[in-house]
LUMPA-413189 format. One record per residue (C-alpha): x negated, y, z. Coordinates in steps of 0.1 Angstrom, whole numbers. Example, Ala and Ser with C-alpha at 12.3 -4.5 7.8 and 13.67 -1.06 7.14 Angstrom:
2
+-------+-------+-------+
|    px |    py |    pz |
+-------+-------+-------+
|  -123 |   -45 |    78 |
|  -137 |   -11 |    71 |
+-------+-------+-------+
END
This chain:
296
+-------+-------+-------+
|    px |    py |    pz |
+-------+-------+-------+
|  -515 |  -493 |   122 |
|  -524 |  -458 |   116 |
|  -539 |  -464 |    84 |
|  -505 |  -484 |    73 |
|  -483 |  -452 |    84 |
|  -506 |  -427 |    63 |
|  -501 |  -447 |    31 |
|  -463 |  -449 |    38 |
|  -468 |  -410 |    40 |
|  -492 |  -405 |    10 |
|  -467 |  -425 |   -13 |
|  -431 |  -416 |     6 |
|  -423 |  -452 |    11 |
|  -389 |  -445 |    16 |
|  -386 |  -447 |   -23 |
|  -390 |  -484 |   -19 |
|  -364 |  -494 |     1 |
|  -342 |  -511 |   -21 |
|  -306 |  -514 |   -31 |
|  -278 |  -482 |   -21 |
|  -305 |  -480 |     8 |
|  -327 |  -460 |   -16 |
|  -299 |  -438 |   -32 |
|  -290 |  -425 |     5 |
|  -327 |  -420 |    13 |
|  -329 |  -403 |   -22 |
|  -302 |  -379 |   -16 |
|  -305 |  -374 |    23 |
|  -341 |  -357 |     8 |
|  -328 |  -339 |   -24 |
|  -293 |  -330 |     0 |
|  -317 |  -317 |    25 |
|  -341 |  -290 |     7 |
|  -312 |  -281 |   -13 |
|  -292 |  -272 |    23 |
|  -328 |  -250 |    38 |
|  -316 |  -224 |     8 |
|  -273 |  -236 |     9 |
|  -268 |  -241 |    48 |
|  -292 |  -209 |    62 |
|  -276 |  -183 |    37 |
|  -242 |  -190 |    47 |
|  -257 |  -190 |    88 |
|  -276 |  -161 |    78 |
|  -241 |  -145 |    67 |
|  -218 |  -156 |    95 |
|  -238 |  -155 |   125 |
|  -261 |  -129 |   120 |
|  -248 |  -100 |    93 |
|  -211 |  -107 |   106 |
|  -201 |  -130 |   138 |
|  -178 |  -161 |   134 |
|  -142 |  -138 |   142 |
|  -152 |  -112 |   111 |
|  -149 |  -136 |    87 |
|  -108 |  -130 |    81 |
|   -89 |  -134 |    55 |
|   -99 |  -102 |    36 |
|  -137 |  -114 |    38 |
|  -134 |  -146 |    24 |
|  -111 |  -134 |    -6 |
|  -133 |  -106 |   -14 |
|  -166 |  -135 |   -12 |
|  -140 |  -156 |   -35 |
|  -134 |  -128 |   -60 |
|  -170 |  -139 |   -74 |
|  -168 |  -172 |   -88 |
|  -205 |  -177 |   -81 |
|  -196 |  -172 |   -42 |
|  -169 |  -200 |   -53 |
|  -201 |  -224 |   -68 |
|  -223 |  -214 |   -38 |
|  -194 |  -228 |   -16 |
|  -187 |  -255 |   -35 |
|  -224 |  -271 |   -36 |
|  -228 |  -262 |    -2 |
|  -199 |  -283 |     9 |
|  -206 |  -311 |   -10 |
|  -244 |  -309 |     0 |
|  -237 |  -308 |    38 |
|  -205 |  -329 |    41 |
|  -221 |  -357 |    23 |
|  -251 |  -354 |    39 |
|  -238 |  -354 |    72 |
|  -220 |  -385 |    66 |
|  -245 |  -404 |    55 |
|  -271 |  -397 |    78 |
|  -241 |  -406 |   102 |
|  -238 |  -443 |    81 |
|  -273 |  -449 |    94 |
|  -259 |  -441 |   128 |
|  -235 |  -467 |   125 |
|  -259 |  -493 |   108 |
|  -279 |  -489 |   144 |
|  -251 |  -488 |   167 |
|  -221 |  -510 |   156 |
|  -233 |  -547 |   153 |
|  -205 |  -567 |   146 |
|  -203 |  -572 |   102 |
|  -161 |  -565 |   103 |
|  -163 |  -533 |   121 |
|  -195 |  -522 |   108 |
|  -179 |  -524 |    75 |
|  -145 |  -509 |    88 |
|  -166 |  -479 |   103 |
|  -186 |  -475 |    67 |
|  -151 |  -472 |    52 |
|  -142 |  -444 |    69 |
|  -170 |  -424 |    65 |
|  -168 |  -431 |    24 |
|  -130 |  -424 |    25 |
|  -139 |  -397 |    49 |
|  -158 |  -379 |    26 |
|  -132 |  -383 |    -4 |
|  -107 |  -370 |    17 |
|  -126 |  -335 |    26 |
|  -146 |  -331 |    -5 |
|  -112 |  -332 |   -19 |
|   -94 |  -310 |     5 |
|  -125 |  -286 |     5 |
|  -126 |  -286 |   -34 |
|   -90 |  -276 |   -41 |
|   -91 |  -251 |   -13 |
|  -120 |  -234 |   -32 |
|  -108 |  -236 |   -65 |
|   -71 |  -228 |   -65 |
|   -71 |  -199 |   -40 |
|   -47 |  -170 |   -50 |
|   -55 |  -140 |   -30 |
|   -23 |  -124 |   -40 |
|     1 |  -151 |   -27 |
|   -19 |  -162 |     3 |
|   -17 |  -126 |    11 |
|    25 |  -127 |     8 |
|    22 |  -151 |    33 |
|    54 |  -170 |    16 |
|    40 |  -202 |     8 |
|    49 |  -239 |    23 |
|    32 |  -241 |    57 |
|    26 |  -201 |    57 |
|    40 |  -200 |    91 |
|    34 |  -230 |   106 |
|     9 |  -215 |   133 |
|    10 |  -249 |   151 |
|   -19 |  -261 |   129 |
|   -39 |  -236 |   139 |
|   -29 |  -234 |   172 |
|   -46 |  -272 |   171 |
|   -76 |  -265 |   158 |
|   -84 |  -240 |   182 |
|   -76 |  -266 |   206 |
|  -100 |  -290 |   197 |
|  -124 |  -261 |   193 |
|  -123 |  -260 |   234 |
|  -125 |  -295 |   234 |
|  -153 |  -303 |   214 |
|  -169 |  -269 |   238 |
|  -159 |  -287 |   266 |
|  -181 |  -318 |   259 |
|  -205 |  -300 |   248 |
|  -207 |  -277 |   280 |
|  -205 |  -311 |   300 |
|  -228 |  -332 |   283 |
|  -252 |  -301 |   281 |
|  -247 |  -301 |   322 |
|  -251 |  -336 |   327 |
|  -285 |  -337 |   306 |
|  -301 |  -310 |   327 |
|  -292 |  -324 |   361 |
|  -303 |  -360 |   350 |
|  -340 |  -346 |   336 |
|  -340 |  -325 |   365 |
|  -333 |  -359 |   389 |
|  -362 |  -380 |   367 |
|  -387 |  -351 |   370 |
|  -385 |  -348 |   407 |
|  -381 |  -386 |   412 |
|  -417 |  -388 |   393 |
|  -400 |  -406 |   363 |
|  -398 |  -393 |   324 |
|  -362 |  -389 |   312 |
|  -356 |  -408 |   285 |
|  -387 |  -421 |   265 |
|  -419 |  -428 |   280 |
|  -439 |  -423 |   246 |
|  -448 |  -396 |   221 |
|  -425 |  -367 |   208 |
|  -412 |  -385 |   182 |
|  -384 |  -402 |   202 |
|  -372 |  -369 |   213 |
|  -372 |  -354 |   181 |
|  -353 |  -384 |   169 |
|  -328 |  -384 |   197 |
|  -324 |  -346 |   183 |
|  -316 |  -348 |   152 |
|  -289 |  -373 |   153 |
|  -271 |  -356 |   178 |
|  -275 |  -321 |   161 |
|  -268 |  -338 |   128 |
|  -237 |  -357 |   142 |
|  -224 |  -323 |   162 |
|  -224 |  -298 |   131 |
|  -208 |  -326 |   107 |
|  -179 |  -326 |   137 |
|  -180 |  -287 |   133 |
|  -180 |  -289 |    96 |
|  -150 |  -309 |    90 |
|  -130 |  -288 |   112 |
|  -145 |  -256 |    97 |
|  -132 |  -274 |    59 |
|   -96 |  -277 |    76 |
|   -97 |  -242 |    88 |
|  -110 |  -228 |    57 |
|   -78 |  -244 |    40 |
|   -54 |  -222 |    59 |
|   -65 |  -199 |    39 |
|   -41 |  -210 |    11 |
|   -13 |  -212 |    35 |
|    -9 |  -175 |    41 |
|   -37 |  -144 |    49 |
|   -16 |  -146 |    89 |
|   -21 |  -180 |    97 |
|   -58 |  -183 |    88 |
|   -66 |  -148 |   107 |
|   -49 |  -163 |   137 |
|   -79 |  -195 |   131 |
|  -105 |  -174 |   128 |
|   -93 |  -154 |   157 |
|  -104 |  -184 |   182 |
|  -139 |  -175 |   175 |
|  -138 |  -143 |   191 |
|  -127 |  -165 |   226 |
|  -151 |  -160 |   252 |
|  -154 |  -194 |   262 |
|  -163 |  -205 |   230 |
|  -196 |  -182 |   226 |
|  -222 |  -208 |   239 |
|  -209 |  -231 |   214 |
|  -211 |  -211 |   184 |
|  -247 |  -201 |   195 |
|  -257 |  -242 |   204 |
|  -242 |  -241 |   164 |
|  -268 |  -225 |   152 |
|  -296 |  -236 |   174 |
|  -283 |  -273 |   159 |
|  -284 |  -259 |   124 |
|  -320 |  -240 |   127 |
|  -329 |  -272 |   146 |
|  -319 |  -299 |   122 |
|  -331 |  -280 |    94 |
|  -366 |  -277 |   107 |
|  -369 |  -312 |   117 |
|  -353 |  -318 |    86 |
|  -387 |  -301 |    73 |
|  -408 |  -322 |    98 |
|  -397 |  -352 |    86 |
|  -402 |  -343 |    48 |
|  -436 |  -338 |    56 |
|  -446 |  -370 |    75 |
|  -429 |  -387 |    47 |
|  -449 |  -366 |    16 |
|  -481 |  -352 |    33 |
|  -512 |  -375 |    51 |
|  -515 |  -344 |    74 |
|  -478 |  -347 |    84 |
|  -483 |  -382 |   103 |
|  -512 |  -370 |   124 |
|  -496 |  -334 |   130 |
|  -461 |  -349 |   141 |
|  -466 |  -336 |   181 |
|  -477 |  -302 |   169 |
|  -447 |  -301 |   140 |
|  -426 |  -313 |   166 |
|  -430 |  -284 |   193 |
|  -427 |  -258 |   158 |
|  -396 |  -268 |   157 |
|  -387 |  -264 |   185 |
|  -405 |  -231 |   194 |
|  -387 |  -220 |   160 |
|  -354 |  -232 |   166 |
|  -357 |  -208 |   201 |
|  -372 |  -178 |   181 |
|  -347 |  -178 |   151 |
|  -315 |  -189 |   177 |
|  -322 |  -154 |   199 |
|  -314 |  -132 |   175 |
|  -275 |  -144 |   166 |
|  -272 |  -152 |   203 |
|  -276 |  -115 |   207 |
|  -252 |  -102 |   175 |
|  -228 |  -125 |   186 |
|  -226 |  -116 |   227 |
|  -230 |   -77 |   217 |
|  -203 |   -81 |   194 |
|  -178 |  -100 |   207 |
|  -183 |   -90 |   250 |
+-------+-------+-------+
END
């Protein structure tokens, strides 16, 4: 069996699969190197030089001013939208049995993506700094919509905050019961369990960070008063489980790239396993700590 999984390695049998099945493995790869360079700048900008609540209107029209700041954004959002909902389609593909609403919950995902490459796209390219700023167009003062995303902003927290709680008593129960939570098996399970739900919890983020970054057209007032929810002090821990999901992801992104390209990567999956984790922790601390002096 081992030898079997080595070859698949050596030759990165996930070229083979046939069909749209190959496409989506293809570009879930090429999506995901491109978003180690795309995906960390931006984190490396927002959560680390600046926190979440600097980045106001005047920041993001003075990034904008550069139209390679525009491209950057651009690629970025069609890199990390796209590839968060297709590695969500294989999501679906596992969970969701029945053919009709399989297929139902496939065409939301495509149309999904049309919708917020499109809304994303025009938000990019047809911002006016001078008339946001007048705060005079349609919508400029409807605060309501921003108002709502802050509100599901505390309630995608409060899941999080709650799931994170139930998780920790549950492995604590199991441990002291004498049982293994979850899988009782190798790391790869773990890892697996992981990166779905990191994957599936930043493509939530993402689609209503695109909706937020729209208000920017609306009026320079209405998308400060967005941003502004980022400086709340309940919503700290989940800005910082942000970018533990993004370092995560991203690593274990790299993990599996290698157990898919490299012989090594199959019989080092533990020990590329607990560096991703040990990394994730290391490279997490420091926003952690930006973020709580900054905003406390």
């Amino acid at each position: 069996m081992a030898s079997i999984i080595s070859e698949r390695a050596r030759s990165g049998y996930g070229a083979m699969i046939p069909g749209t099945d190959r496409l989506a493995w293809y570009f879930l790869r090429v999506s995901g190197i491109s978003l180690i360079f795309l995906a960390l700048s931006h984190l490396f900008i927002t959560h680390y030089l600046n926190v979440p609540s600097e980045t106001t209107f005047d920041f993001v029209a003075n990034r904008w001013a550069n139209p390679l700041w525009r491209t950057f954004d651009w690629v970025l959002l069609v890199m990390a939208l796209w590839h968060g909902l297709i590695g969500l389609r294989y999501s679906i593909s596992d969970y969701i049995r029945r053919a009709g609403w399989q297929a139902f919950a496939m065409a939301v995902v495509f149309v999904t993506g049309i919708v917020f490459t499109g809304l994303g796209s025009i938000t990019i390219f047809t911002f006016n700094e001078e008339a946001a700023a007048a705060n005079e167009g349609p919508l400029a003062d409807a605060f309501w919509i921003a108002d709502a995303l802050g509100g599901a902003l505390y309630v995608f927290a409060i899941g999080t905050y709650l799931g994170a709680a139930a998780i920790a008593v549950w492995v604590i129960r199991s441990l002291r019961a004498g049982n293994v939570p979850v899988y009782n098996g190798d790391v790869g399970q773990y890892a697996w369990v992981m990166h779905r739900a990191t994957g599936i919890g930043v493509l939530f983020f993402l689609i209503i960070h695109i909706i937020d970054i729209m208000l920017i057209g609306l009026g320079a007032e209405i998308y400060d008063e967005s941003v502004a929810f980022y400086g709340n002090v309940f919503l700290l821990p989940m800005e910082i489980a942000l970018v533990g999901a993004v370092i995560y992801h991203t690593l274990n992104g790299i993990r599996i790239a290698l157990i898919d390209f490299w012989d090594m990567g199959t019989h080092r999956e533990r020990q590329l396993f607990w560096a991703a984790l040990i990394g994730t922790a290391l490279l997490t601390l420091p926003s952690a700590i930006i973020i709580f002096l900054a905003e406390l």
